[in-house]
N, C-alpha and C positions, 0 to 999 in steps of 0.2 A: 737561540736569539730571543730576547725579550723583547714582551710586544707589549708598551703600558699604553689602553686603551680610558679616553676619557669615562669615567664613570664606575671605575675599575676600585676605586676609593686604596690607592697607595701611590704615597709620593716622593718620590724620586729626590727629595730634599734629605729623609732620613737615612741614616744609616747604610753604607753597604757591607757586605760582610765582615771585612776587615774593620769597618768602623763598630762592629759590636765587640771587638776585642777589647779589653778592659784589664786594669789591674786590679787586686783588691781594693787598694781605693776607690779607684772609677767607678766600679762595680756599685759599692755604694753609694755614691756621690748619685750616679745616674737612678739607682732607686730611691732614694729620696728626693729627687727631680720628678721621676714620674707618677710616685707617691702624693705629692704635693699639688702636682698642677692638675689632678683629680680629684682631689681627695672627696669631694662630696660623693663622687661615684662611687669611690671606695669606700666609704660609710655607708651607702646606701649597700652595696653589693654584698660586701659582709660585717660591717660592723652592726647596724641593726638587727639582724636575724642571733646574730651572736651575744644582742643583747637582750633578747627577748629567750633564749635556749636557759642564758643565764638565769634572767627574774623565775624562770619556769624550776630550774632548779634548784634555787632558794626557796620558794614557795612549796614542794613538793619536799622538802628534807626538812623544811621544819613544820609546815601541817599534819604530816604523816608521822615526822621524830622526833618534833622537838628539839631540832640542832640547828646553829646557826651555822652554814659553810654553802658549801657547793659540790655538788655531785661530777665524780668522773665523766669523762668524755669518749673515754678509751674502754673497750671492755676485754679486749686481750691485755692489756698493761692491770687491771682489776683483777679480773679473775685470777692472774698471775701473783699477784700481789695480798689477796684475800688467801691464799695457799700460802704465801710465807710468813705470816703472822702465827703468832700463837696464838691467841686470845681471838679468834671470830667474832667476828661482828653480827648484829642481830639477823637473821636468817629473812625476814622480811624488807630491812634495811638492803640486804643481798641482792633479794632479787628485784626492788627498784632501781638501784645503780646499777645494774646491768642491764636493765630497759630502758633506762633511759640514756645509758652510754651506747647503746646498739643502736638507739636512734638518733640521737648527737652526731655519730659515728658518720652517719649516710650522711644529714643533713651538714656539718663539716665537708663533706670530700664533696658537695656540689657549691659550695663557698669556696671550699679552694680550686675548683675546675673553673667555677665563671673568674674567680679572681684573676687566677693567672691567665683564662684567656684571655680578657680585659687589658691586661697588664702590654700579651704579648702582641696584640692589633693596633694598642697605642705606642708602644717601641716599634714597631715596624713599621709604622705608618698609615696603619688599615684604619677603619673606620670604625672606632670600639662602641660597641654599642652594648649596654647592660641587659636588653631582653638577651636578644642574640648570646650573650654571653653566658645566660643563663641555658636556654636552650640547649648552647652546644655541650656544659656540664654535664644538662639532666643525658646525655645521649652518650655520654662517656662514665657515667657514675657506678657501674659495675667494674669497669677497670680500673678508675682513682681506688674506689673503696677495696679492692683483690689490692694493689701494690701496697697501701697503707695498710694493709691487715700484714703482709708478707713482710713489711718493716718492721711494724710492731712486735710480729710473731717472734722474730729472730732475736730483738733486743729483748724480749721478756725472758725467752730463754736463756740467754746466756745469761742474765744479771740475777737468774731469780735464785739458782743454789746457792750465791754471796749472799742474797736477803735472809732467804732464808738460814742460813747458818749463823749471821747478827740477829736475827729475830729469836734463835732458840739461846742464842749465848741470853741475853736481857733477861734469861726466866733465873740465872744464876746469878745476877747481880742486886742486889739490895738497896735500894737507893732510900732507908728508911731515917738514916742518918746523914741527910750532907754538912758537908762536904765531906765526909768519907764515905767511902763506898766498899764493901763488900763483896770481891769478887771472885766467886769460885775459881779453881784450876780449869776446870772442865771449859768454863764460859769464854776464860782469857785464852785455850786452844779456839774454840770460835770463833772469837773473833778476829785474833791473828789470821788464821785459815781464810775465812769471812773478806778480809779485809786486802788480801792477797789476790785472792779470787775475784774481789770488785776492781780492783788495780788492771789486771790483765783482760775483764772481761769488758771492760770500760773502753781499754784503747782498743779492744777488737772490733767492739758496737760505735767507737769514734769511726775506726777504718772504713767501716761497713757500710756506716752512717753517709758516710764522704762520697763512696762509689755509687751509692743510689739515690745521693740528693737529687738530681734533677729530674727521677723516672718522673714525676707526677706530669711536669713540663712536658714530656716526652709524647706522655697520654693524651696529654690534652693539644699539642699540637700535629700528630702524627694520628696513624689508623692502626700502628703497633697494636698487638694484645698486651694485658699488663705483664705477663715474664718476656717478651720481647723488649717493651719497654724498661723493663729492668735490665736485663743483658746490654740493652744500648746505651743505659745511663753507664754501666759499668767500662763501654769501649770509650764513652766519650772522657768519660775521669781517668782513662787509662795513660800515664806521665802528666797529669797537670794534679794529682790529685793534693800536694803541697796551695797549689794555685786556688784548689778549691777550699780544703780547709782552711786556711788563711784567711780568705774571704768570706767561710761562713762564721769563723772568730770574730771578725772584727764585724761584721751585722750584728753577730749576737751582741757586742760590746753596746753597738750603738742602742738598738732596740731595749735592752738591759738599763742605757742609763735612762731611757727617755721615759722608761716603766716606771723604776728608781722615783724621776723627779714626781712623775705622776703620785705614785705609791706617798711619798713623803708629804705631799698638797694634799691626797684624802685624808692619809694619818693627822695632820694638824687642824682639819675642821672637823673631824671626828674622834680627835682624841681620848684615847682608850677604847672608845667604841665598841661593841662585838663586832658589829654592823661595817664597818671600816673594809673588813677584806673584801664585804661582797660587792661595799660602793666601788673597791677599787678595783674588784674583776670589771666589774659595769664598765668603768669609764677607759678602764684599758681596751675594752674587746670594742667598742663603741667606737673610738678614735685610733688606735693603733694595732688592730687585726692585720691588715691588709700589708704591711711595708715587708714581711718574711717570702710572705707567697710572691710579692712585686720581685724582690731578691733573686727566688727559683729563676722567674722567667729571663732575667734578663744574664744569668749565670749560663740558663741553658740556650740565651744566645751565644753567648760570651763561646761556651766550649763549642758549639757547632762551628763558628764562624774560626776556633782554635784546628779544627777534622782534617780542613783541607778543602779545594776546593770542588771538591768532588759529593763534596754536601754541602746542598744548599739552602738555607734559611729564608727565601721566599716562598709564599701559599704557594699552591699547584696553580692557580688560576690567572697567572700572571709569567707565567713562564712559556 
């Protein structure tokens, strides 16, 4: 029996579980409803922090390099990636981007734990509050950061012998003459090879990708450990997982144009610019961080409320 006691801070107006059921459209419709009628909190929660991680890594790659860009975020998608190159990169340069993606790394997965808590207190009806939300990150930030390392891990693995094999064919092509090009036998096996192997390895890291989107969700709403949490994202994607990819295409679609328009307004007051990419990291992570992580939580409503009802999508403290 449920017992909603004044002061309890949920209200009986939102959502019951069937109402978090959604179609791919919905699905987004309702995160950009919740996205909007916050959004200063979600600038403040993570787009701020995100743009300051930013300024810290333009600042730190060209004082130290000399280059104008931005430093990785990821440092199993890095390291992975500095392995399929042929040509290394400067060995000091190395070991900066991997300090400063290892620390990126943490601070990221406690922006996406307050986020989506955030996300999921104000879909539910609770009482979302930004410390608190912070809080309950900092106290789950070992398990966000283990499932986001065990995503990562997986997808580097599998994509990185396709890199690598395009990265070794490119020592055989000649580009000293274009528009023709010069292509050894050996390099054109490469990248055929190469190019086969990213094809299969691609839809396996989609599939993969699909069955463990919502762990983060899971983490941060549950007391799961993070491979529990994984195991659960996998039961809950288990026959919806069309329902899911569908829906995280057509996010990406939207997210993608709204980048787009963005990207296209820095490029035209900065025209040619160097300068241009890093305004437009700035004013993407600034303004439009927060609408992907809003996506998880209300997806991994969507599939709980999809379970049955023998899982239930209210806190314990109101039940």
């Amino acid at each position: 029996m449920l017992a909603f006691e004044e002061g309890l801070g949920y209200d009986g107006s939102e959502p019951s579980a069937e109402g978090y059921t959604l179609s791919a459209t919905g699905l987004v419709s309702k995160t950009l409803s919740l996205w909007t009628r916050k959004f200063t909190q979600y600038v403040i929660i993570v787009g701020l922090v995100s743009v300051v991680l930013t300024l810290i890594s333009f600042v730190a790659l060209f004082t130290f390099f000399g280059m104008i860009g931005i430093l990785v975020t990821d440092p199993i998608s890095y390291i992975f990636s500095v392995f399929t190159i042929t040509s290394l990169p400067d060995v000091a340069l190395i070991a900066v981007s991997i300090v400063f993606a290892v620390i990126a790394f943490v601070i990221n997965a406690i922006l996406s734990g307050a986020t989506i808590k955030f996300a999921l207190d104000d879909y539910g009806g609770q009482i979302a509050d930004i410390r608190a939300s912070f809080s309950h990150a900092f106290g789950k930030v070992a398990r966000i950061v283990t499932v986001q390392l065990v995503m990562t891990f997986i997808v580097s693995v599998i994509t990185a012998p396709s890199l690598a094999m395009i990265g070794l064919a490119l020592e055989g092509i000649d580009l000293s003459n274009p528009p023709y090009f010069d292509i050894t036998p050996e390099a054109m096996q490469l990248i055929m090879m190469g190019s086969v192997l990213l094809l299969v390895g691609g839809i396996f890291v989609l599939y993969l990708s699909t069955r463990l989107y919502p762990a983060i969700a899971i983490v941060v709403d549950t007391e799961l450990s993070a491979i529990d949490s994984l195991r659960k994202s996998w039961e809950l994607t288990s026959g919806n997982v069309l329902h899911v990819l569908g829906s995280v295409i057509l996010m990406g679609i939207v997210v993608g144009l709204i980048g787009m328009v963005v990207g296209l307004g820095v490029a035209a007051v900065l025209f040619l610019s160097p300068y241009a990419i890093v305004l437009e990291v700035i004013v993407t992570s600034l303004l439009f961080s927060a609408p992907t992580l809003i996506f998880i939580a209300a997806l991994y409503r969507d599939l709980m409320s999809r379970s049955g009802p023998g899982e239930s999508d209210l806190p314990e403290y109101v039940l």
